[in-house]
C-alpha positions, 0 to 999 in steps of 0.5 A: 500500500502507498504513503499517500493511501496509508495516511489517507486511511490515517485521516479517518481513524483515529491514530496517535499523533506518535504513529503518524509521525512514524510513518511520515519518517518512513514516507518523506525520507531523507527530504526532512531534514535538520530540526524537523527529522529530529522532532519527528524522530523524537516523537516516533520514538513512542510509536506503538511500532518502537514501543516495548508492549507495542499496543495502546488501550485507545481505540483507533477509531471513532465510535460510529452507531451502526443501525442493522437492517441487514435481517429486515432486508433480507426478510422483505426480499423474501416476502417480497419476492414471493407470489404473487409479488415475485418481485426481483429484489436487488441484492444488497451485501452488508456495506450496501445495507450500511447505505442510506440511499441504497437502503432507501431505494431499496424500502421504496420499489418494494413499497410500490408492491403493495402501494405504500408511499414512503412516510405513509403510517395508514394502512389502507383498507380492504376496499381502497386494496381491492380498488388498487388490485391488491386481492390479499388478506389484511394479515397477508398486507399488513406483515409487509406493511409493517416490515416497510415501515419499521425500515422506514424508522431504522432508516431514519435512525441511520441517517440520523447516526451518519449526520452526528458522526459526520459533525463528530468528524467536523468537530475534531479534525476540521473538513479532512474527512471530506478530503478527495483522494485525489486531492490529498495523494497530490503532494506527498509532503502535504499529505504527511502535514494533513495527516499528523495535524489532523492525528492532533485536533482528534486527540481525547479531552483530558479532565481538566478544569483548564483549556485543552493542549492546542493541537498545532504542536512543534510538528506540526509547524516543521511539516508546515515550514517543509511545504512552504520550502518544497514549492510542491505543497498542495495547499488545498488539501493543507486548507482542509485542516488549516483555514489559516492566513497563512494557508489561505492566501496560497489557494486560488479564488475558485478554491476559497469559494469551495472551502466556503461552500463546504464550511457552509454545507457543515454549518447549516447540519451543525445549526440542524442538529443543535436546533433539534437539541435545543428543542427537546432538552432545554438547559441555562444557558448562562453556565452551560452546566448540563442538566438530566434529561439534557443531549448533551453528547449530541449538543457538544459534537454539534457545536464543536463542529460548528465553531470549527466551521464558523472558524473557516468561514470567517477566515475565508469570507475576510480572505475573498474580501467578502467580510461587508457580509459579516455587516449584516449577518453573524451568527455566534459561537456555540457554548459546550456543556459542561459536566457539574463536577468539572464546573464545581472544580473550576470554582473551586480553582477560582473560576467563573463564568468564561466571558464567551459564555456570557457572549453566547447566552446574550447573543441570539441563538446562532441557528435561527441567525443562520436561516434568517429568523433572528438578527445578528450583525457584527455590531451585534456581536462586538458590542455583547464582547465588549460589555462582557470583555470578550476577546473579538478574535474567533468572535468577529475576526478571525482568529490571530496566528497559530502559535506552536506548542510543544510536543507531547507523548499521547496520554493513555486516558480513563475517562479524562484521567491520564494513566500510567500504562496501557495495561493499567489503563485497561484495568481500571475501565474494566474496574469502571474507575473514573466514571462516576458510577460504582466501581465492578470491583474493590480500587484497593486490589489493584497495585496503583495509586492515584495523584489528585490536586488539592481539591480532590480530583483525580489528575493521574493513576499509575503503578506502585513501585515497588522498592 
């Protein structure tokens, strides 16, 4: 398999920014040279390929929800195909039946049979039947009316579970997942780039009350200045991970309006999904602390893909020129929730209420600007930061200029805590330790200790030593 399919493949795991910096060794060669090769030598040495266990405890995948139609499938080709239907179904495999349009095709033609429209809940009588030329029992119509229609259900629970895993995606690694093939494999050094940073933006959270490490690291700023130099760069793939000045200024007026276009196309199912959100589990808004009842796992992919595409849209519309529209539309940034004990941890730490959530509770809410039911201008938005003394930067105008930090060994983390050991780290979620539930087994039988801060909460568990 090529350098350029291996990284692409890397894109849409979930790998450790440790393993990508191993490959990207191997894929660039003896054209890194000086600083950079020893960073990335430096950061390669905790790959799971040069590491004496060889295995991590993290999963290299994102959790995707898979709905299984596969049985009904395969069951309403039978009933369907039987007499006097003896309808020809077309065969589906196992990816096909992971396809909402191939499914959807599929749950259509057959409804046609028995004269079903798609989203009809009512069964027609044995009268309208009759009168369609469907000469059967309403036992024999109404098993495959029923077996359509809980496809039907299950198909809007996949398009559902595909839409939050798509914002999943946004929300970590910006639009790299929606990155052509072609586009990516055109410039080695920038696949390597695209790649690694995208490895970083899709790295845990840690509990903490603070903020979280940035993702653009040493590494990644090395890789950046390796395009810059190699004249090669293909600078709208880099764009995909980073809608910086720096970047932008390299892409032509055509390929400024597509990243546009596709920030827009995140915002608009971003802005979707929050409202349905909002909608079924309201929560104060003015601290953002989640609440029972309250969907916050889906509320917090949707805004973190949101501010990531509001990030690149406003990079982009200042870079084309096109900033006199922020003038008459400005949608806001999208508050996260936050769990009670870390909120209760950072007031204990001395905290507040971070000035942009107070922005955010004052501004109107982003999605009803989006689709024009509210009004929010620029103006707007500098006067709410202003009064509650809010950075302008990521609210306004773009955000100012990455700074690097530097490199950092991925933790092995339990729920937020960082762990020792991948063995440990094991261990201690088959314990249930962390996760604010009973543990499965007495903490004292396991041979570790747990550091915590002055206030109680845990920072980091590992091995006794033995002396």
């Amino acid at each position: 398999m090529s350098f350029e399919r291996q990284l692409f493949q890397m894109v849409h795991g979930r790998p450790r920014p440790e393993d990508v910096a191993e490959l990207v060794l191997r894929a660039l060669g003896s054209t890194l040279r000086g600083e950079a090769r020893q960073k990335l030598l430096r950061a390669a040495r905790s790959s799971l390929a040069q590491t004496a266990w060889g295995y991590s405890s993290m999963a290299t995948e994102f959790f995707r929800a898979r709905v299984q139609v596969e049985t009904q499938i395969r069951l309403a080709a039978s009933f369907f195909g039987a007499a006097p239907l003896s309808w020809q179904a077309p065969s589906l495999s196992v990816a096909d039946c992971r396809d909402p349009d191939k499914v959807e095709a599929f749950v259509r033609e057959a409804g046609g049979l028995i004269h079903k429209e798609w989203g009809d809940r009512q069964k027609l009588d044995k009268r309208a039947r009759r009168a369609l030329g469907l000469f059967k029992g309403h036992r024999w119509y109404g098993k495959r009316f029923r077996l359509l229609l809980r496809l039907e259900q299950k198909l809007e629970r996949m398009i559902r579970g595909e839409r939050r895993y798509a914002l999943l995606r946004a929300s970590k690694s910006s639009l790299a997942t929606r990155l052509p093939f072609a586009v990516f494999a055109a410039d080695l050094g920038s696949a390597c780039l695209v790649a690694y940073l995208s490895s970083r933006m899709s790295l845990r959270s840690t509990f903490t009350a603070g903020p979280q490490e940035r993702a653009y690291d040493e590494i990644a700023e090395a890789l950046l200045d390796h395009c810059e130099a190699s004249g090669t760069a293909s600078w709208l793939s880099i764009a995909h991970v980073m809608q910086d000045r720096r970047v932008v200024h390299h892409l032509t007026e055509e390929e400024r309006g597509l990243l546009l276009a596709a920030s827009f196309e995140v915002l608009r199912d971003a802005g979707s999904m929050l409202r349905e959100v909002w909608d079924k589990s309201r929560f104060d808004r003015r601290t953002m602390i989640v609440s029972r009842g309250a969907d916050s796992s889906t509320w917090n992919e949707a805004a973190g893909a949101w501010n990531k595409a509001r990030d690149g849209w406003l990079s982009l519309l200042h870079a084309l020129g096109m900033e006199g529209l922020l003038d008459r539309m400005l949608p806001g940034k999208v508050m996260r929730l936050m769990a009670a004990d870390v909120a209760r941890w950072h007031r204990a730490a001395g905290g507040g209420i971070h000035p942009d959530t107070l922005v955010w509770a004052e501004l109107p809410l982003p999605w009803e600007v989006l689709d024009g039911e509210a009004v929010c201008s620029r103006a707007t938005v500098e006067a709410a930061c202003t009064r509650h003394r809010a950075q302008l930067g990521g609210w306004s105008t773009p955000r100012t200029a990455r700074a690097a930090v530097a490199f950092r060994p991925t933790p092995e983390l339990v729920h937020g805590v960082t762990v020792g050991s991948p063995a440990l780290a094991r261990t201690l979620r088959k314990l249930g330790a962390f996760s604010g539930k009973p543990a499965r087994a007495e903490l004292g039988e396991v041979d570790f200790h747990i550091d915590r801060d002055e206030h109680g909460f845990a920072l980091l568990a590992d091995e006794e030593e033995h002396h």
